[in-house]
N, C-alpha and C positions, 0 to 999 in steps of 0.2 A: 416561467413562461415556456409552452410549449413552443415548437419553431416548426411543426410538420399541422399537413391538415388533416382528415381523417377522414370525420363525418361532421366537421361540424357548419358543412354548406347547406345546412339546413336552420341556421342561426336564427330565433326569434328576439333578440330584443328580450329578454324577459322582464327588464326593468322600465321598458318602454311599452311592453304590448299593452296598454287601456287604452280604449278608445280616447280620439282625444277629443277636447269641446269645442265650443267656438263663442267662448265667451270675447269678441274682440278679437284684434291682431291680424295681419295678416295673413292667406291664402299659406304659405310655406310655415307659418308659425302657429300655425295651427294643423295641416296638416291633412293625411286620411289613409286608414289603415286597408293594407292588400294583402292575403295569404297570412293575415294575422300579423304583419309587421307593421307597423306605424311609421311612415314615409313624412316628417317634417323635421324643423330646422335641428330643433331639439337632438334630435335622434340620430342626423346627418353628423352633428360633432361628438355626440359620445361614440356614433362607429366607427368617423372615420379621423384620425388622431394623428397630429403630425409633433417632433420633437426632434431635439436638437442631439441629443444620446441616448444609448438605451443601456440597461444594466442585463446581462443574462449569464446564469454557472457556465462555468468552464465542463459540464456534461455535457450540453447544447452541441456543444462541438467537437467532440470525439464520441466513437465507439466503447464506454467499458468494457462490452465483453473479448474486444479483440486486443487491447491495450496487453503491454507485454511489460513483468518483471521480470529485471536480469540483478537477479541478488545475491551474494555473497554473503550471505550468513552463516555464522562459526558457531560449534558449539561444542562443550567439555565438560565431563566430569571430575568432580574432586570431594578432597574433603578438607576441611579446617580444624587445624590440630590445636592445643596450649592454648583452649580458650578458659576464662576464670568462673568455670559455672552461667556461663549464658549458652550452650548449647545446646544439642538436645537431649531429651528425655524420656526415660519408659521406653515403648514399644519404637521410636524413634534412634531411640540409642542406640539398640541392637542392629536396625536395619544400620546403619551408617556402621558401626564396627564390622560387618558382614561386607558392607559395600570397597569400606576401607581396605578388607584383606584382599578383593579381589583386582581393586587399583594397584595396591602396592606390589602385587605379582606382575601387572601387565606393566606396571610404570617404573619399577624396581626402587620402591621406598622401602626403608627400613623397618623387618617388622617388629621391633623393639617397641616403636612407639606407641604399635595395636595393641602389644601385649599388656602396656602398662593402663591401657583406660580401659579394658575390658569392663570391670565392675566400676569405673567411674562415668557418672553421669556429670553432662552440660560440659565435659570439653574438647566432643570432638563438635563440627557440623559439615553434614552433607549437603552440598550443595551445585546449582549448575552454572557452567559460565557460558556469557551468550554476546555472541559481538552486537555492537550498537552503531552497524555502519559500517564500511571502509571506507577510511576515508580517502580521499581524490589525493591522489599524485602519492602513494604511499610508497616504500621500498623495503630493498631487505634490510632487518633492522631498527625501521619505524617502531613505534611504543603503537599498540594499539587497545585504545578505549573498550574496555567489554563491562557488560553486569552480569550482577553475582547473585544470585537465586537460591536463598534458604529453603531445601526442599522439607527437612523437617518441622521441629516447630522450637529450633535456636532463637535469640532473641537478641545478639552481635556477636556479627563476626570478624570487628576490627579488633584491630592488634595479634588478631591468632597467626597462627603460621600455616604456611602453605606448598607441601612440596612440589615438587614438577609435575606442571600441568601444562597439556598443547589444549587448543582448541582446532578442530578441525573442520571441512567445509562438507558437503553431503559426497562426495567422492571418496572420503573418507581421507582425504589429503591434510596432513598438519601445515596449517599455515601461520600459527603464534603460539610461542611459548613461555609461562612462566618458570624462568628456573627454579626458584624454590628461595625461600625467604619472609620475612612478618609481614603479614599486611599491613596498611597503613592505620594508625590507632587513630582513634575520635579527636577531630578539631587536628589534626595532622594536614599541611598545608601541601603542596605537590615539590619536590624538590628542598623540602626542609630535612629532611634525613640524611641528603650529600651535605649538609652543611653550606648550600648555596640556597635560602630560600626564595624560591619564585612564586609570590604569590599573583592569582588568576582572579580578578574582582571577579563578584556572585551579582549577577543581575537581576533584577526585580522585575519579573514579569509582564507584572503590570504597566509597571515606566519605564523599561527598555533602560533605567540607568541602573548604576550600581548601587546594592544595596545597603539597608544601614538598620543598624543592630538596633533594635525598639531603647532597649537597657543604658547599653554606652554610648547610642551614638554616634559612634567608630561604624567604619567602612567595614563589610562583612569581604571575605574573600572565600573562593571555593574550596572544600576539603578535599584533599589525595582523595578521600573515599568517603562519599556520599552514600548514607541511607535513607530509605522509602520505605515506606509503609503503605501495603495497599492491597483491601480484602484478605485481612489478615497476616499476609505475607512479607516478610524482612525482604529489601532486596538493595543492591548496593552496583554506585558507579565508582567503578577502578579505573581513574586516565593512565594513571601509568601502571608499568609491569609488567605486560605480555607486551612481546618482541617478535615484528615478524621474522619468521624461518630463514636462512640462507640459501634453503634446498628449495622455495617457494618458486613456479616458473611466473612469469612477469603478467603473463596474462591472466592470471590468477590475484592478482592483484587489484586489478582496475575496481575504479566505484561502481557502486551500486546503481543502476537507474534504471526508468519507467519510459516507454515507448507509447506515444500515447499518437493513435492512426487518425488524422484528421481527414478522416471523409466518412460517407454514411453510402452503403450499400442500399440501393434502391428495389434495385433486382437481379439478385444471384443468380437467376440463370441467363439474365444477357449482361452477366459480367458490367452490370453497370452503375456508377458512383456518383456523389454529388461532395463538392466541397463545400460545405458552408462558411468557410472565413478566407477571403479574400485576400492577395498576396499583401495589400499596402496595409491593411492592417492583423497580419504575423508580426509586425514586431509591437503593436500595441500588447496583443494577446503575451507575448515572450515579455514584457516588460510587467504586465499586470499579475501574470503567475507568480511570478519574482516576487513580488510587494506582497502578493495576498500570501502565500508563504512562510515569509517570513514574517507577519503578522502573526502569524501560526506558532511561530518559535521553532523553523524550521527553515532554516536556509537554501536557495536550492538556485543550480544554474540548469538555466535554460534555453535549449537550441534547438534553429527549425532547420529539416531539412527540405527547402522548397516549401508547397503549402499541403503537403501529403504526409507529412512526420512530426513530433516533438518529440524531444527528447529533453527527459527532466531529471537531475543529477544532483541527487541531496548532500551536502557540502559539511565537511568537517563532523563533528562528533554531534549526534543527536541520539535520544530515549526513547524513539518511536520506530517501529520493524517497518520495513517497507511495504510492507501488506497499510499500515496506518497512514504512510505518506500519501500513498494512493486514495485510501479511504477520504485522506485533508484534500487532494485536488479536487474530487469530485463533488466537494461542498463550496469551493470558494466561487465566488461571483463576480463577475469583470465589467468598467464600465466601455463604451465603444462609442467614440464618435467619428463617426464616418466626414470624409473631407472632400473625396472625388466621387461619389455617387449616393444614390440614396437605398437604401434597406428599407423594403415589404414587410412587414413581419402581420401575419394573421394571427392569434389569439387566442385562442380557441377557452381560454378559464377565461379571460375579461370580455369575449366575444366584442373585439373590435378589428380593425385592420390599423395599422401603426406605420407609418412613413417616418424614419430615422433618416436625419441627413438636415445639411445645408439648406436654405429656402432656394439658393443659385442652382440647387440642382435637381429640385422637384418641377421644373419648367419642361414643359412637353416641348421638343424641337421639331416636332414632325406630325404628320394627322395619324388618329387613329381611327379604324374601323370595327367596330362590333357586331356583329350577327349573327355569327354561328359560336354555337358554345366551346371554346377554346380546351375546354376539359376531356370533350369527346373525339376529338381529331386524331386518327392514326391509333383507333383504340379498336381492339377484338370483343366480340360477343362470347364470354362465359360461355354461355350453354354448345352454341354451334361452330365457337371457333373460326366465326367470318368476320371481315369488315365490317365492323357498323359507322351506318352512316352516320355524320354529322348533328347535332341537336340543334336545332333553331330557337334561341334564347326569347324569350314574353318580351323584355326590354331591349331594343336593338336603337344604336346611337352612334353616330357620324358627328367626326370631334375633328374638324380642319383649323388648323391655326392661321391665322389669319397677322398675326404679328406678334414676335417672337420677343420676352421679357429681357428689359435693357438695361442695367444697373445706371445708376444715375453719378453725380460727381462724390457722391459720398458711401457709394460702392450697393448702398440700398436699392428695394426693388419697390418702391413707393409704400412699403412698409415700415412703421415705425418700430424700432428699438426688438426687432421680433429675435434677431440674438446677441441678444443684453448689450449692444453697444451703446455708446451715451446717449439720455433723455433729450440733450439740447440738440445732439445732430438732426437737421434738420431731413426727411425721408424724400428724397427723390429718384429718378427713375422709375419703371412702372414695369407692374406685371403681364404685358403681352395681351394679347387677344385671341378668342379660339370661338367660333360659328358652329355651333351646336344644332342636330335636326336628330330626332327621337321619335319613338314609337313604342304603345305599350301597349301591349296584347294579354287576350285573357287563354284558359290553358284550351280552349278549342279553337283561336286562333281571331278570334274576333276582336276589332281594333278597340281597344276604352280611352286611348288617348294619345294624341301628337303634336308636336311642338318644333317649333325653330327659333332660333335665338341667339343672341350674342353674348357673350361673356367675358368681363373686364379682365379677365384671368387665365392664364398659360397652367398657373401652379394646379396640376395634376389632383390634388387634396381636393381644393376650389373645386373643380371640375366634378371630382365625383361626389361632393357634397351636396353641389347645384341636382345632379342627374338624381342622388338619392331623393330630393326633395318632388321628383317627377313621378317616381315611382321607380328607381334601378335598383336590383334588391340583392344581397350577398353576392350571390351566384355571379349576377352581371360587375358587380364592383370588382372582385379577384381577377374575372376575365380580361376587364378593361385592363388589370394592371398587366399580367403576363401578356396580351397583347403590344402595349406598349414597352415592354422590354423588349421582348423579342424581338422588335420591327429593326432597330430601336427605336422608340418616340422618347424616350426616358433612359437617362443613366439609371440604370438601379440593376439589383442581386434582389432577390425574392428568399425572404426570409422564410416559406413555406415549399412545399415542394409539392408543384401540381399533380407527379405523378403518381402520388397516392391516394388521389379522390379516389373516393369508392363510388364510381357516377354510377352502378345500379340502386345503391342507395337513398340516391338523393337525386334522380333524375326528372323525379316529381317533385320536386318542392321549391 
């Protein structure tokens, strides 16, 4: 769902424009078409749509391209020694013996060991190591989580050995190190080598519980060191073994996160912004990123600063680079239900207008007035760069409330069960009264039709469903709503933003 308007105030109905018939039925239920749009009962509820929550991606409400990563990613070269013939191979072999000799000069390994596999193929492997995360609250000292990246075409490189290897940040700063020692060999548990074995249940994706081995049945738990296979490539998680630095400064430390600018720049050059998510629900949004996240298989804490910032902080050890975390926010979908006002939202792919919100707060509290076109007010002329003047709307409509909607003893508005409260509660209270007088003009200015009237109803919805059925057509339905925010007549935030009409566009239609 798009959230801005563009061009599309020029909306036909396309699923409604056939003429309609009159076989029967009523004057509204049957209808009669103007500028090609079909003005009846039909057509009034597929445009104009009210609901209790809406669902929309968490992109809706931030800027991608301004969002900010602050990452900490490590990286290291090495090589894997004493492996038993799974290494690499042929042309693979050489590069890694050549790479070997040039680490062991910078790193000060022994070159005894180069010497000896010279003409032995499959036991050395070259490889990269690549942190997966820092995680939150770490020190000096902490073990940290990195993968291990077969750059040849080795085929394991558990159990081999591994001299001193740092991995460093793009500063070129060493921030973990392995001091040198066997990797961990296949089905080797985290902590079984001390002789103290701590084993980590292996979760099931799928069921978020712990796994269980097809075969025995028994509970599966995580291996010291995990391999992948993927587009041909070996690659391996190592939880333990690199150790952060002593010499690391603290700030250098902190986790990893994503800066994500909740407002939408309207117009850069008068420095001016819009927020689209409302302070009462920041923390629905802060709660729902949380949940859809870690659905994702990616844990994450998240904090708002005021309704201009988030800040998203991916938690403990994870397999995915922060460039991918980012990539998962921008797909997940949140739902919203609004409590103290009502949300506009225009449509522009389902071509309807949508009221999100409580029935208690789609009630007009005050009159509105319609007649000049609310999109053109305080707007410059393109070409000349003056004032233009006002547009004078075809459909012009004076909306006085006449009596303001009452909740009854059962907190209803003379509606039944409208959000999902029990069938037996009995609906009392009523929805207000509003004194309607209309005028519907053709584009040379000449009257086709006017009306006065009363209507058993406040709720705003009502209202403009009644008037579409008169003839009030896109253009005046949006109006009337920004009108009635603005005055205020209506709690509501406007899910679109007027001041992107393109009114040269569409100022004929």
């Amino acid at each position: 769902m798009r959230l801005t308007v563009i061009c599309a105030l020029a909306l036909l109905l396309a699923a409604c424009a056939s003429t309609p018939t009159s076989n029967g039925g009523s004057p509204d239920d049957v209808g009669f078409t103007l500028n090609g749009v079909v003005h009846s009962r039909a057509t009034a509820e597929r445009f104009i749509i009210r609901k209790l929550a809406y669902e929309a991606g968490l992109v809706n409400y931030f800027d991608p391209r301004r969002a900010k990563l602050v990452t900490r990613e490590l990286t290291g070269e090495s090589v894997v020694f004493r492996l038993d013939n799974t290494g690499d191979r042929s042309e693979f072999h050489q590069a890694t013996i050549e790479r070997a000799s040039e680490l062991a000069l910078a790193l000060a390994w022994p070159d005894v060991m180069i010497d000896q596999e010279q003409d032995r193929e499959g036991h050395l492997a070259y490889v990269r190591v690549e942190s997966i995360g820092m995680p939150a609250d770490v020190g000096r000292g902490t073990t940290l989580p990195v993968r291990i990246v077969c750059i040849g075409d080795a085929t394991d490189i558990r159990g081999g050995y591994l001299y001193r290897t740092p991995v460093k940040n793009k500063l070129g700063r060493t921030i973990a190190v392995w001091e040198g020692g066997y990797l961990p060999a296949a089905g080797e548990l985290p902590g079984q080598r001390d002789g103290k074995p701590v084993k980590n249940p292996l979760i099931d994706s799928r069921t978020g519980k712990q796994a269980i081995d097809p075969d025995t049945q028994e509970p599966q738990w995580e291996e010291a060191m995990e391999r992948r296979q993927s587009l041909g490539r070996a690659t391996y998680i190592l939880r333990e073994g690199f150790k952060i630095s002593t010499t690391v400064p603290s700030d250098e430390l902190s986790a990893e996160s994503i800066e994500l600018p909740m407002d939408r720049i309207i117009d850069e050059s008068e420095n001016t912004y819009v927020y689209p998510v409302s302070a009462d629900l920041v923390p629905k949004l802060v709660r729902g990123i949380e949940e859809a996240m870690k659905a994702k298989g990616v844990a994450c804490r998240v904090e708002a600063e005021g309704i201009k910032k988030l800040i998203v902080t991916p938690l403990g050890v994870r397999e995915k680079s922060l460039q991918q975390v980012f990539d998962d926010l921008q797909t997940i979908k949140l739902e919203f239900v609004p409590r103290n006002h009502v949300i506009i939202v225009f449509d522009e792919e389902l071509q309807r207008v949508v009221f999100y919100g409580p029935l208690s707060r789609r009630f007009l509290i005050d009159d509105v007035q319609l007649g000049t076109d609310p999109f053109t007010v305080d707007t410059v002329d393109p070409h000349t760069r003056r004032p233009r003047k006002p547009e004078e709307l075809p459909f012009k409509v004076s909306c006085r409330v006449i009596q303001r909607a009452k909740p009854g003893k059962s907190g209803q508005y003379g509606v039944a069960d409208e959000e999902g409260r029990a069938a037996h509660v009995k609906p009392d209270g009523d929805k207000g009264k509003v004194h309607l007088s209309w005028t519907l003009r053709d584009k040379d200015g000449s009257l086709i039709n006017e009306g006065e009237e009363d209507l058993d109803s406040a709720d705003i919805a009502d209202i403009l469903r009644h008037l579409w059925m008169r003839g009030m057509g896109p253009r005046e339905v949006l109006g009337f709503c920004v009108v009635a925010k603005d005055k205020p007549a209506l709690l509501a935030e406007l899910g679109f933003n007027p001041r992107r009409v393109r009114i040269d566009e569409n100022s004929d239609k």
